[in-house]
N, C-alpha and C positions, 0 to 999 in steps of 0.2 A: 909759405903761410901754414900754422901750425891750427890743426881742428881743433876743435872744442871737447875737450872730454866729455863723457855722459857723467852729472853726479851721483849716481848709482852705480857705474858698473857698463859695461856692453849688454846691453836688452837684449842681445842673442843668451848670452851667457845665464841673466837670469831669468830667464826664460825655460830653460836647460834645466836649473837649478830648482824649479819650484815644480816645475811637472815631473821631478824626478821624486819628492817627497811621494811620503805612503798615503797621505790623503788620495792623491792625484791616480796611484796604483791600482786603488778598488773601486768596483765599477760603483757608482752610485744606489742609494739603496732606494726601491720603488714603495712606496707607501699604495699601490695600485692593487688590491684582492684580484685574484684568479676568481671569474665566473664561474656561478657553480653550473652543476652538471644536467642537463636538458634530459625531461625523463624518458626521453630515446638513450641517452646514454647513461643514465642510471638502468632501466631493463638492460642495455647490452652487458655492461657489468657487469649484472648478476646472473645472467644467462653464461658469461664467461667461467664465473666463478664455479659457480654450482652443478652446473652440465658439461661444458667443454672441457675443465682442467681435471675435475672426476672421470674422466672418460678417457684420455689421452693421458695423464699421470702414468699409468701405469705402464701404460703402451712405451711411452718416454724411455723410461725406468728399466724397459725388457732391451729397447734397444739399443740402451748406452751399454751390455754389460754382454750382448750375444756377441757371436760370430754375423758371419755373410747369412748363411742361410736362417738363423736368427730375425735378419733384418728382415729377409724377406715374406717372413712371419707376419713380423709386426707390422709391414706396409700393407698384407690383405686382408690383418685385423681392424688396420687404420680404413682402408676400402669401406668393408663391411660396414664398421662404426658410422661411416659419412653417408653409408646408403639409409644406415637404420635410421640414423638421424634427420637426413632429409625428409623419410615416408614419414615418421611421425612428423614432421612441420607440414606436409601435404594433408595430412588427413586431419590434425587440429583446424587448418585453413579449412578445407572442406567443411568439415564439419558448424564451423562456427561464422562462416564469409558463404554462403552459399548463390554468388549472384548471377543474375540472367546471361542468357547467352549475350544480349545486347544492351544488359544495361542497366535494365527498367526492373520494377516489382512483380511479379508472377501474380498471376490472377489468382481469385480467393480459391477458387475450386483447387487449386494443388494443395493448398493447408491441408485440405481431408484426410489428405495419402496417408500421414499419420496416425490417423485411427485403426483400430483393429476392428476388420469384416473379414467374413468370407467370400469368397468371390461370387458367391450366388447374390451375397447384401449387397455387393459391390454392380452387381449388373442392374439389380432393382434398383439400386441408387443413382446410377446411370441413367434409366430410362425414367424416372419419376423427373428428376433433372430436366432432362431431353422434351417432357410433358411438360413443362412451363417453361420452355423456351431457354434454358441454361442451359447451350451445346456446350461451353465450352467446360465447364463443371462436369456435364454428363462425359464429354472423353476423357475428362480427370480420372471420373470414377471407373470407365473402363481398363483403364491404363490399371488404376489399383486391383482391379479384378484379376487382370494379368498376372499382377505381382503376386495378390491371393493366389492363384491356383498353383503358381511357380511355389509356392511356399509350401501349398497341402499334401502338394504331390512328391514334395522333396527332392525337387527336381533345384532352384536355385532357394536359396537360406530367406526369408524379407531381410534387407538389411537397410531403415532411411537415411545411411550416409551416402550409399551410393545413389552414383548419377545414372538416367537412363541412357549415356553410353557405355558406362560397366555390367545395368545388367543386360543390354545387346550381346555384349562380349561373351557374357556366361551363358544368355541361351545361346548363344552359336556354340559353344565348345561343348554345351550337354546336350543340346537338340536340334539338331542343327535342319530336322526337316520344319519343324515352328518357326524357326527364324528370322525366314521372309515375311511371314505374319507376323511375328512381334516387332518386327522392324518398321515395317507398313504401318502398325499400330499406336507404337513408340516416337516418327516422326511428326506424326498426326497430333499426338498429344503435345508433345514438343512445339509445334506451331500454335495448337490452344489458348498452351498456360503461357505460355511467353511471346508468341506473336502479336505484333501491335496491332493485326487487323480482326476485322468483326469475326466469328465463328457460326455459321451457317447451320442449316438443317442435315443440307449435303454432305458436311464435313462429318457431322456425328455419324450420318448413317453408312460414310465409309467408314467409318472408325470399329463402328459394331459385328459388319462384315469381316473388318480383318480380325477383332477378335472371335468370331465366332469359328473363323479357320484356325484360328489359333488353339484354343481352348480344347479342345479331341485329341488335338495330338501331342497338347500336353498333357493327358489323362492314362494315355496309352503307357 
């Protein structure tokens, strides 16, 4: 018994023959736009652009054309570059994110810190405070007092980016017998402005105590 031809041809064969045409070749063209760019990745861009490749160009540049000890130049220039880099991204943060230990918004009385007093204005402000019942205002302002006198005495700089664990740090390394009293003093305030619970009479008047041990022997 003889088959039947196909009248076309073997379907394998043209099969063969039409996906081998240059149509079949190229991949289809997508009429589909690329999403534009999310403005997390538009800032990363230009962070890339402007900062990163100014900064590492050059570096690039030294090490494609040194020797060995060349490289090793340019790897603890590359170091250096990524530390400087990182502390300015920490202290822009600082400076501009400055949030609670826990969370929350700092009580009003830390806003003052900013003003400029003397530490005598700063103790009277304190205790006017303290006199209608704002303890936790009133240790605000001893706290500034602190800072006042660390500043008149030129003992630590005022500087309002730092936190009061940096300037802990600096009275221990310049004063180290105050210490304990600015730290006593420092914790205290810390619980104040940012503790969620109430601030007492008791609080302020340990608070005054430790500055008042404090205060003399930053004078000295």
């Amino acid at each position: 018994m003889t088959l039947a031809r196909w009248p076309h041809g073997d379907p394998n064969v043209v099969a063969k023959a039409v996906l081998a045409q240059a149509a079949y070749r190229q991949p289809a063209a997508s009429t589909a736009q690329k999403p534009a760019p999310s403005l997390w990745e538009q800032a990363w861009n230009w962070f890339v652009d402007h900062v990163l490749v100014p900064i590492f160009r050059p570096i690039a540049h030294a090490l494609s054309h040194s020797q060995s000890i060349g490289q090793w130049v340019g790897l603890v220039l590359i170091a250096f570059a990524l530390c400087g880099l990182a502390f300015l991204i920490f202290r822009l943060v600082l400076a501009f994110v400055r949030p609670r230990a826990d969370g929350g918004e700092a009580r009003d009385g830390v806003r003052t810190l900013d003003e400029q007093r003397s530490w005598r204005e700063w103790l009277a402000l304190a205790r006017a405070a303290a006199a209608r019942g704002d303890y936790a205002g009133a240790i605000a302002a001893l706290f500034g007092a602190s800072l006042a006198a660390l500043d008149e005495r030129a003992v630590v700089v005022y500087d309002p980016a730092r936190t009061p664990g940096e300037y802990r740090r600096l009275v221990r390394r310049s004063r180290a017998d105050a210490s304990p009293s600015f730290d006593d003093l420092t914790d205290r305030f810390v619980r104040a402005a940012y503790g969620p619970g109430a601030v007492a009479q008791a609080d302020f008047e340990a608070a005054e105590r430790a500055f008042a041990n404090f205060e003399p022997l930053v004078a000295r």
